[in-house]
C-alpha positions in Angstrom: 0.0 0.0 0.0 1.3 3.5 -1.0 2.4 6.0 1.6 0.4 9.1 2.1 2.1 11.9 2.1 0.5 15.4 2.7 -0.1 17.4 -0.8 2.1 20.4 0.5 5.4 18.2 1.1 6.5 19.5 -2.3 6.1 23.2 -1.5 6.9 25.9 1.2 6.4 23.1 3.8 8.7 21.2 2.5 9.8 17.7 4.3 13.0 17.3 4.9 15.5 16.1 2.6 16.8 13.6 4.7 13.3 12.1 5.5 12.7 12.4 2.0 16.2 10.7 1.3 15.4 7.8 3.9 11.6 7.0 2.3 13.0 6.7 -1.1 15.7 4.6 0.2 13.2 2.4 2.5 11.2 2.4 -1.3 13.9 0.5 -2.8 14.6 -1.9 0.1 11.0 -2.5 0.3 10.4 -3.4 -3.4 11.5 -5.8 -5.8 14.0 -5.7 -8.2 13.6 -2.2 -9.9 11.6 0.6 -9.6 10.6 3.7 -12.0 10.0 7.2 -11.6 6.0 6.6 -11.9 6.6 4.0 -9.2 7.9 6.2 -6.7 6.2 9.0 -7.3 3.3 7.0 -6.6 4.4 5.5 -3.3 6.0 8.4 -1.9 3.9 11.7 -3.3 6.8 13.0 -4.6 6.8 15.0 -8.0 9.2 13.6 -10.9 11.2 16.4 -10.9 12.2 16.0 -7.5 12.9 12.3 -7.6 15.4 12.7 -10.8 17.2 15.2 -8.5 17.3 13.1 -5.5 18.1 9.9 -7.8 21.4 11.7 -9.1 22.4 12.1 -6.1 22.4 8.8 -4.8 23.5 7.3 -8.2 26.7 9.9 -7.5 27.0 8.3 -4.0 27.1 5.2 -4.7 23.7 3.9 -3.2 21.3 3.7 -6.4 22.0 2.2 -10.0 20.3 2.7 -13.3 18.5 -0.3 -14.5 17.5 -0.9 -17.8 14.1 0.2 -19.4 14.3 3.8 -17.2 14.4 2.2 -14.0 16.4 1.7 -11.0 17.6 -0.5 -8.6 20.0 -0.7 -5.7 23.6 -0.9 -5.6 25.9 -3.6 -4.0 27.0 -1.1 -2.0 23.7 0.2 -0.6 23.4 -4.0 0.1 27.1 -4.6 1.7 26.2 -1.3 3.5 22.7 -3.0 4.8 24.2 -6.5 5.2 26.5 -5.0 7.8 24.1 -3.3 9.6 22.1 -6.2 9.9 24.7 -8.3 11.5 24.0 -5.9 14.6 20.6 -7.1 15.5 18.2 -9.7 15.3 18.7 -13.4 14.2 22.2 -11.8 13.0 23.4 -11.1 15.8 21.9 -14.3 17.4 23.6 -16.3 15.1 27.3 -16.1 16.2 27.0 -18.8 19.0 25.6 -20.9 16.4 28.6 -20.3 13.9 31.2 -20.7 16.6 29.6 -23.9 17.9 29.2 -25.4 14.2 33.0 -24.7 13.4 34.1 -25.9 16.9 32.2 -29.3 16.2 33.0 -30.1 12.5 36.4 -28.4 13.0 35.9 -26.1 9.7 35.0 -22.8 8.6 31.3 -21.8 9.4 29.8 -19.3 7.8 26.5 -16.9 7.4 24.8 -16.3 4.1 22.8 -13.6 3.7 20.1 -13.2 0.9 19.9 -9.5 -0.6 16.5 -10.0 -2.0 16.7 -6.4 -4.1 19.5 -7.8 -6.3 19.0 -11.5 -5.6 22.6 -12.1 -4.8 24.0 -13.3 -1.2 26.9 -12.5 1.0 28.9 -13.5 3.4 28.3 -11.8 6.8 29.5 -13.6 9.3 32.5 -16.4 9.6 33.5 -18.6 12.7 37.0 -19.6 11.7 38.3 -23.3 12.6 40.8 -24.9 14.3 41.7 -26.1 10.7 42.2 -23.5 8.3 40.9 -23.4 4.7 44.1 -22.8 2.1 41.6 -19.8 0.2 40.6 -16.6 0.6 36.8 -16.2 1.9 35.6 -12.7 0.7 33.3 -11.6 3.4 30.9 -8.7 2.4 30.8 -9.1 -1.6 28.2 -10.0 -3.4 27.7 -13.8 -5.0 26.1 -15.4 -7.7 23.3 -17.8 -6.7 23.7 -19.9 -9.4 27.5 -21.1 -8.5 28.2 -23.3 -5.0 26.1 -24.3 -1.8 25.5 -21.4 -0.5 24.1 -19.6 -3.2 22.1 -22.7 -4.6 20.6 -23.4 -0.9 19.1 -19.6 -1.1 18.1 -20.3 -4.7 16.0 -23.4 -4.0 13.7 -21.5 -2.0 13.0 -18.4 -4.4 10.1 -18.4 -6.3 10.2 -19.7 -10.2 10.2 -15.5 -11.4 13.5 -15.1 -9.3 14.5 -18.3 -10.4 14.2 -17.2 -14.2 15.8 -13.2 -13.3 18.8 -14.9 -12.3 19.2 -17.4 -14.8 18.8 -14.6 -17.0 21.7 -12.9 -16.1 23.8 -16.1 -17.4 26.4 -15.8 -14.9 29.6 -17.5 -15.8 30.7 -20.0 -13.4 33.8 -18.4 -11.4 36.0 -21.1 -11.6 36.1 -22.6 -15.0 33.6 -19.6 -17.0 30.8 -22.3 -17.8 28.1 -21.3 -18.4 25.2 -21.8 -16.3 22.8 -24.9 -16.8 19.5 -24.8 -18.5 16.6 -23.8 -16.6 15.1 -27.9 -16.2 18.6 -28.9 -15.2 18.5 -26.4 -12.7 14.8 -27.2 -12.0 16.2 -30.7 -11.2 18.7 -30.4 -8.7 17.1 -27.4 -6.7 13.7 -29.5 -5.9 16.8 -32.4 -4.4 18.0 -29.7 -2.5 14.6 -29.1 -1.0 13.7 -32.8 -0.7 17.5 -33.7 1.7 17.4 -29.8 3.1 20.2 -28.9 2.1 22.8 -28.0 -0.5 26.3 -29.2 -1.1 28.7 -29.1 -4.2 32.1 -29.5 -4.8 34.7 -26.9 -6.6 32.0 -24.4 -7.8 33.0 -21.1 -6.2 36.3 -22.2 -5.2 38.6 -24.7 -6.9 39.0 -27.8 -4.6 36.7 -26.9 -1.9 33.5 -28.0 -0.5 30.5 -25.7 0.5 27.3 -27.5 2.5 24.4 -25.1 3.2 21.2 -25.6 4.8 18.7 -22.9 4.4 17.6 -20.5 7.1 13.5 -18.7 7.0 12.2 -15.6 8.7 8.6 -15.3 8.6 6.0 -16.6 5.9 9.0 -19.0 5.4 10.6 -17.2 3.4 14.5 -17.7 3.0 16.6 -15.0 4.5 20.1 -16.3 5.2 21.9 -20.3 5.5 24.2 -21.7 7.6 27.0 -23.0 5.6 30.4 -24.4 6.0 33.8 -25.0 3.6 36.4 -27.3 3.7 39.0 -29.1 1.0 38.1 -31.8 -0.6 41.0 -33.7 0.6 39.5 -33.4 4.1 36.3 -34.4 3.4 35.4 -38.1 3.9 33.2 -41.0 3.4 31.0 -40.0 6.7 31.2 -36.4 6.7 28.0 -35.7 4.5 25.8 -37.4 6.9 27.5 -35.5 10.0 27.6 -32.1 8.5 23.7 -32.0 7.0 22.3 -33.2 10.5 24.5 -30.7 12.2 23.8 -27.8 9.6 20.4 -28.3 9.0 19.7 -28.9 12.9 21.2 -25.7 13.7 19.6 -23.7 10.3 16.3 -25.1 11.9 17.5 -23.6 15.5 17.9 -20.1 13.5 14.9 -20.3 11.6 12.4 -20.4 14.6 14.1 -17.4 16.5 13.7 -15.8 13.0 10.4 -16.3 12.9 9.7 -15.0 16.3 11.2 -11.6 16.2 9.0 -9.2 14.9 9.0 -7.8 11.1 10.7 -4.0 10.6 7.4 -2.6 10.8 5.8 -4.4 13.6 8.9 -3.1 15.7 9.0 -0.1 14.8 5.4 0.4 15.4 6.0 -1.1 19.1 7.9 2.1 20.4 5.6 4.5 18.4 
């Protein structure tokens, strides 16, 4: 539902620039992947003129891309910048026990995904290291493909079939041999097995020699928000570790998912200290 906003915003009594900065910004987070100027005119009462102008400037900052077809979208900075933030409160900041106690029981790296629904990529947030050591770099804070490794593909198997079809659209080149990605009924396929075990795990896809496992973590209307994951070489990797790791990972997913789902949504919050 739009916001109302009084008619006289846009003249002598003028809001704010900053609040008017802050609802475009909560406009974009809010939305899907794009938005237009009749779009946000619409939602926040604002006259075209004035969105172009504050647009510019949050394209010069950074914060707000161009997207094709007259629209726009957010940056990955505006999402590293949100990721971040989120790490402070919430199941985010709930979730460091969990990683610490994952790594300290399998002995390798545990880490927290983080969906960014706006440009349907994921990060990495959060990382428990392990008393083993991976021999590669984990980029925390960048955004991924969902279409290459567990992580990503765990996120992915949860997303409705449009965002399923956005991102194959992109044909994003694998990252460690540039293949390209599989067709969409191959893809199809091995999603729905991730859903049926529940979770994902593949081997050398992001990262030459490695292997990822990720079970999916949901916040409300069970909707996927995040997975637990963990990385190890292959040459560590045995015969029973599959079986260990899912339980583990998709016990404690399961663990984050329910104090997920009991913390309240943005607005509900907010609306608690109104």
């Amino acid at each position: 539902m739009a916001r109302s906003v009084p008619a006289q915003e846009d003249g002598g009594a003028a809001v704010s620039v900053v609040a008017r900065v802050v609802g475009l910004l909560r406009s974009f987070a809010e939305a899907g992947a794009s938005l237009s100027i009749k779009d946000l005119s619409a939602e926040l009462g604002l006259a075209p003129s004035t969105l172009h102008r504050l647009l510019d400037q949050l394209i010069a900052a950074g914060m707000i891309e161009r997207a094709p077809h007259r629209r726009y979208r957010v940056s990955a900075e505006f999402s590293r910048i949100g990721a971040l933030a989120a790490r402070k409160t919430g199941v985010l900041r709930l979730a460091r026990p969990v990683l610490e106690d994952v790594a300290r029981e399998t002995a390798e790296t545990c880490m927290l995904g983080m969906l960014l629904p706006q440009t349907l990529t994921m990060m990495f947030i959060d990382k428990a290291p392990a008393a083993q050591p991976v021999p590669y770099a984990i980029h925390m804070h960048r955004n991924r493909s969902l279409l290459w490794g567990a992580t990503g593909l765990c996120m992915l198997a949860w997303l409705s079939p449009s965002e399923l079809a956005d991102v194959l659209a992109r044909g994003e080149l694998s990252p460690v041999d540039g293949r390209s990605p599989p067709d969409r009924a191959v893809l199809a396929e091995r999603l729905a097995k991730i859903r049926a075990r529940g979770y994902a795990i593949t081997r050398g896809e992001q990262t030459e020699g490695a292997v990822g496992m990720a079970a999916p973590v949901f916040g409300a209307r069970r909707r996927i928000v995040a997975d637990l994951c963990i990385t190890l070489p292959q040459v560590r990797f045995g015969a029973g570790d599959e079986a260990r790791f899912a339980r583990l990972l998709t016990e404690r997913a399961a663990q984050l998912s329910r104090v997920a789902t009991s913390l309240p949504a943005p607005r509900e919050a907010a609306a608690q200290f109104r």
